[in-house]
C-alpha positions in Angstrom: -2.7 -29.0 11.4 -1.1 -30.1 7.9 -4.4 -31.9 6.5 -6.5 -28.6 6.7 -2.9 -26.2 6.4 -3.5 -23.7 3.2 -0.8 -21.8 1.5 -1.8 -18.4 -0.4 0.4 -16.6 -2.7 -1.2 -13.2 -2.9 -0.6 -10.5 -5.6 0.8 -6.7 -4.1 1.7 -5.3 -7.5 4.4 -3.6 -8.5 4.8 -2.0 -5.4 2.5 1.0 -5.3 0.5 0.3 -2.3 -2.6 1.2 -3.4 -2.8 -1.0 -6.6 -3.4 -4.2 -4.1 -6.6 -5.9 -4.5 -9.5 -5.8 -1.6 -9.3 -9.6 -1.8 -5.8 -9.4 -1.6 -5.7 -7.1 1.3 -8.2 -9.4 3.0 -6.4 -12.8 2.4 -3.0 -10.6 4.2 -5.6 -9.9 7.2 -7.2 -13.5 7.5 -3.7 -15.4 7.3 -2.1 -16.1 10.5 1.2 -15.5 9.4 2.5 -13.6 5.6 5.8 -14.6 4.5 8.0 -12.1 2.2 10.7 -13.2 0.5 14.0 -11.4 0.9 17.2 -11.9 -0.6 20.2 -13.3 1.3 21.5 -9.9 1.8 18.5 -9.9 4.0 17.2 -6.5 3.0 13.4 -5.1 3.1 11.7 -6.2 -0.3 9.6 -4.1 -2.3 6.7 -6.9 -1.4 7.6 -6.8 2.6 7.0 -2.8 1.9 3.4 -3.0 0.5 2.3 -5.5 3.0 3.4 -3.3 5.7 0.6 -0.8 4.7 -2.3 -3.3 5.6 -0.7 -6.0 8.2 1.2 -5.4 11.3 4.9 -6.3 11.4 4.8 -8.7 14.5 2.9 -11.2 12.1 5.3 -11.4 8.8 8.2 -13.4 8.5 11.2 -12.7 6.2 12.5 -16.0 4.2 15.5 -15.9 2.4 15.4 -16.9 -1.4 18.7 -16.8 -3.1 16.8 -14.6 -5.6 20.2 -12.8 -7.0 21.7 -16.1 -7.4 22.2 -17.1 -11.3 26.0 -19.0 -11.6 25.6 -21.3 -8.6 22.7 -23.5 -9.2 23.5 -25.9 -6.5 23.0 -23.1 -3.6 20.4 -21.8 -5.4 18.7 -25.2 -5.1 20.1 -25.2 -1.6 18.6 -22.1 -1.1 14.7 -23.0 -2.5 14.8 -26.3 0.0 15.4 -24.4 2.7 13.3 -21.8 1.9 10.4 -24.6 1.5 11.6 -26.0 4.4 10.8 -22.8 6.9 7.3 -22.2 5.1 6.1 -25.7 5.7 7.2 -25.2 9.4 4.7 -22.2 9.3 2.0 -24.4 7.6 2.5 -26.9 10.4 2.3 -24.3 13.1 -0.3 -22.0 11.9 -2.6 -23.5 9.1 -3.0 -20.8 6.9 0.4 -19.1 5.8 0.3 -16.2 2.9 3.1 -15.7 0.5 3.4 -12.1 -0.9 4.9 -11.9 -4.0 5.3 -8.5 -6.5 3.0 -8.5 -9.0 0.9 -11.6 -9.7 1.4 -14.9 -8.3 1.0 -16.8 -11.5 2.8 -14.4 -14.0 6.7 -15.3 -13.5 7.1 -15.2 -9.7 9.1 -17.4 -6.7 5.7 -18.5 -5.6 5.4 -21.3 -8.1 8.4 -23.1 -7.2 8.0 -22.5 -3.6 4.4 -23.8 -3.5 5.8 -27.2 -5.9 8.3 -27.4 -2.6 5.9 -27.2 0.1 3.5 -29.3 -1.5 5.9 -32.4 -1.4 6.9 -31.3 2.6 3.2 -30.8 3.5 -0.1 -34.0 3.2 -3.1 -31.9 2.5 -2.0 -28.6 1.8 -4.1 -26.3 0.0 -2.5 -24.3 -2.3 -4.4 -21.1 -3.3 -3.8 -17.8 -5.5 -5.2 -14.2 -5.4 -4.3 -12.1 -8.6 -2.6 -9.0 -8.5 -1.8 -6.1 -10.7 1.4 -6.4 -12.9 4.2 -3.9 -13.7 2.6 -3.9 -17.6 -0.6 -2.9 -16.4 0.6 -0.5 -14.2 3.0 1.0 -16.6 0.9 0.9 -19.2 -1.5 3.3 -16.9 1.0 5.5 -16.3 2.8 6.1 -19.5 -0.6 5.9 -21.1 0.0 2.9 -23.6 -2.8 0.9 -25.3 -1.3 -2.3 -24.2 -3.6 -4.4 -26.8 -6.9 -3.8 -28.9 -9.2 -5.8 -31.5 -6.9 -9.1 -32.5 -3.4 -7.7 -31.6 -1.7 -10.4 -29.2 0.5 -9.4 -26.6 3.7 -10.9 -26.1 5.4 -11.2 -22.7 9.0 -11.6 -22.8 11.6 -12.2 -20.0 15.0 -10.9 -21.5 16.9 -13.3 -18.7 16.1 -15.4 -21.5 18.1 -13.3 -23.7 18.0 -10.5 -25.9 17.8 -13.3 -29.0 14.0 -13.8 -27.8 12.8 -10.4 -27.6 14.1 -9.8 -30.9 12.0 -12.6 -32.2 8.9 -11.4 -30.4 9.5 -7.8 -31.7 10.2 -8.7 -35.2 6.5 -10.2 -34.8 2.8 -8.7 -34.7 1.1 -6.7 -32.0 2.3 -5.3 -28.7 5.4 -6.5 -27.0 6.3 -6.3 -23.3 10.0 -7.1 -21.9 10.3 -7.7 -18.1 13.9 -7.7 -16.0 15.9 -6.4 -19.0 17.9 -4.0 -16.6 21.2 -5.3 -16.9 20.4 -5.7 -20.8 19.7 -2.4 -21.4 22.0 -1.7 -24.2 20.6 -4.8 -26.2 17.3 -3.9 -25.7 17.6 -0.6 -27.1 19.7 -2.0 -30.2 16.7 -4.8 -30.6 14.0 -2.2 -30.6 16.4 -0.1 -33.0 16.8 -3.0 -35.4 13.0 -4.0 -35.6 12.0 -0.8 -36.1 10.2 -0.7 -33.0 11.8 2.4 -30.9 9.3 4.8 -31.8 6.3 4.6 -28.9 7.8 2.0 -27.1 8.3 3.5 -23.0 10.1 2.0 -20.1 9.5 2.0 -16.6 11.0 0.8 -12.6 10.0 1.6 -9.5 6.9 2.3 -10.4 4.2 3.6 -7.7 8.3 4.3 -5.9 9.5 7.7 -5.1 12.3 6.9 -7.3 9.5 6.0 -10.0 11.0 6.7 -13.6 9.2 6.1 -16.7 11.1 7.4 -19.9 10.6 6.7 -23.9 12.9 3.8 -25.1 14.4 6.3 -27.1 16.1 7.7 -23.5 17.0 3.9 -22.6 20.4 4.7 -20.8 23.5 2.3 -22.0 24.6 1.0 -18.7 22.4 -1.3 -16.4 18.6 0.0 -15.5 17.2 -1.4 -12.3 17.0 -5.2 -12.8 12.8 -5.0 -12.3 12.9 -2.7 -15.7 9.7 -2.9 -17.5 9.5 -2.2 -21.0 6.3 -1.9 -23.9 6.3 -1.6 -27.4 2.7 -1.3 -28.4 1.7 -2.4 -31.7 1.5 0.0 -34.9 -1.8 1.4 -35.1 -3.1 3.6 -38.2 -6.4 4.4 -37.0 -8.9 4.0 -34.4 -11.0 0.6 -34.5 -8.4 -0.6 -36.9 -7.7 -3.8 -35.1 -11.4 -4.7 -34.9 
């Protein structure tokens, strides 16, 4: 089956259920199998969750990423192969194997390593994405922030990176948007407070969760946030169509 196999990494967004796309729902349904990734710990994810709404159980498969791991980056590496490893098996079996993945597939997520993997493991494959809503669209919905308008860019920051980056971005022009900064919470906050960007700027996790919490950054707490914290700080505006 490998010359005709596809591999889909479909979108579920940030976790509320009902934020998944109709093609995404129907590229869940149409693949034999959906594979979730899970950490080591071997815990439900928030992506196994959503897919649970639309597929039955008896057809997804739980593969272990080493998704916490950041020190060890020989069993991390360890950890990808095998994980590529399982999902080819799938391929090979099944033919058409979906890979749910928080938010979108294309916009910092496990699926574009794990598709490079399988790609080298499996002649043929197909390797296919379907969009999905991200945590700054969705929190920007919620919190009701204007997350760009006329010429403003929007800048997309991952503070793994470091703290050092999202000052740069924030010392620069239109809206700024910081993802995974929950361990870095206190620098955050003393970035936004040194760029003069505190005022308007909103944080969220969980969102769509019952243990959704979207506060100003003025609130940002000075031990860790959830590690999926999302934060925006929209770009000054003095008046309406002033960006046009």
């Amino acid at each position: 089956m490998s010359g005709g196999s596809r591999l889909i990494g479909v979108g579920v967004g940030p976790g509320d259920p009902e934020l998944v796309t109709v093609k995404g729902v129907n590229a869940l349904r149409a693949a034999e199998v959906v594979v979730v990734p899970v950490m080591d710990t071997g815990e439900r994810g928030r992506a196994e969750a959503t897919v649970l709404h639309y597929v039955d159980a008896a057809k997804v498969v739980r593969v272990v990423f080493a998704l916490n791991e950041r020190t060890d980056r020989l069993r991390r590496e360890s950890a990808w192969d095998a994980a590529g490893e399982r999902v080819a098996e799938l391929l090979r079996a099944h033919g058409t194997v979906a890979f749910a993945t928080i938010g979108d597939p294309n916009v910092y997520s496990t699926f574009t390593y794990l598709a490079q993997t399988v790609a080298g493991l499996v002649d043929g494959v197909s390797v296919e994405t379907v969009p999905g809503i991200t945590a700054m669209q969705d929190l920007a919905a919620r919190s009701g922030s204007v997350l760009a308008e006329g010429t403003e860019p929007l800048t997309l920051v991952p503070v793994t990176a470091g703290s050092a980056v999202l000052k740069q971005a924030l010392e620069g022009p239109g809206t700024v948007v910081a993802y995974k900064f929950g361990r870095l919470a206190e620098e955050v906050a003393t970035a936004l407070r040194e760029t003069g960007r505190t005022e308007g700027a909103v944080w969220g996790s969980a969102l769509g969760l019952p243990e959704e919490s979207i506060r100003p950054a003025e609130e940002l707490l000075d031990g860790p946030l959830p590690y999926l914290s999302t934060l925006i700080a929209p770009a000054a505006r003095e008046s309406r169509g002033g960006k046009l």
